[in-house]
N, C-alpha and C positions, 0 to 999 in steps of 0.2 A: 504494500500500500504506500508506503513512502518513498517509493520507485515512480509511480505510478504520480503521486504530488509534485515531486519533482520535474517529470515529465510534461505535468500541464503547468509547472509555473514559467518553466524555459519556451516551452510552449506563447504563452501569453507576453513575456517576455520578448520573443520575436514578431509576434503581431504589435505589438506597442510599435518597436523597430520601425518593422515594414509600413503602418501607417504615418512615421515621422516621417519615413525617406520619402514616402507617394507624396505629403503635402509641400517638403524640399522642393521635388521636381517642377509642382507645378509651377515655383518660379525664378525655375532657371530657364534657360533659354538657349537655342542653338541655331545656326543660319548656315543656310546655301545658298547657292546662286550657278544663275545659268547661261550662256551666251556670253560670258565672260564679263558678266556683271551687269547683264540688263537688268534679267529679275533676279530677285531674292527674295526668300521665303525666310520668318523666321518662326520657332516652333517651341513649343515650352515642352518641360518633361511628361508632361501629360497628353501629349498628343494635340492640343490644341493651336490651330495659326492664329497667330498674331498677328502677325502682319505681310502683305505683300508689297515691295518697291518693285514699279518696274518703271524703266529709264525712258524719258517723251522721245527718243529715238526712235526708240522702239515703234510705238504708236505714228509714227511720221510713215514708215517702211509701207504700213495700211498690209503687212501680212499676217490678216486674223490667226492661217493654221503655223505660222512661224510663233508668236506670242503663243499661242494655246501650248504647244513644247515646249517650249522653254518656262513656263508657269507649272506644266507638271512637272518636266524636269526639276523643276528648282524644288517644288513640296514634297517631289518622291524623297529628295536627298534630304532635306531637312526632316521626314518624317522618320528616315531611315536613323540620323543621326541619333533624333528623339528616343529614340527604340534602345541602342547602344547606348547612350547615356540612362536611362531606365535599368535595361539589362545589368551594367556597372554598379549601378546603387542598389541595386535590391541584391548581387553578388556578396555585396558588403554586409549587408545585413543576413545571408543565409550562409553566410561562409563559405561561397561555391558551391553548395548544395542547391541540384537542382530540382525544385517542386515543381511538378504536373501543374499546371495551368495560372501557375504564376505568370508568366510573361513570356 
């Protein structure tokens, strides 16, 4: 039994953790960009955009399917980074222990 106490306070323990680091992420922040710096995406550790810059050249060129790539381009990478920073902080808090549908 005091195996078992143990186990659900180390337990609770890293839930405390894992909800400190989710509320961390949500603000930090990370940026890409695409076309060598038309657009930029930038993304917080929560998945969420924040914001999109994209350069009035861009808009000048008048190539809607050139902008439309380069706006995913730019959020795939930033959402991607989002994800590796996530993955990083929540490694922290499980020790490299990987939980099923954690992230």
């Amino acid at each position: 039994m005091k195996g078992m106490n143990e186990m659900l306070r180390q337990a609770q323990i890293m839930q405390r953790k894992m909800t400190e680091a989710q509320d961390a992420l949500k603000t930090k922040e990370v940026e890409a960009s695409s076309g060598g710096g038309m657009v930029t995406v930038k993304v917080t550790g929560a998945q969420e955009v924040t914001e999109v810059r994209i350069e009035p050249s861009v808009m000048e060129a008048g190539d809607v399917e050139m902008l439309q790539d380069l706006v995913m381009t730019a959020a795939n990478e930033a959402l991607k980074k989002s994800k590796e920073m996530m993955e990083e902080a929540m490694k922290g808090v499980t020790g490299g222990l990987s939980i099923p549908g954690m992230f």
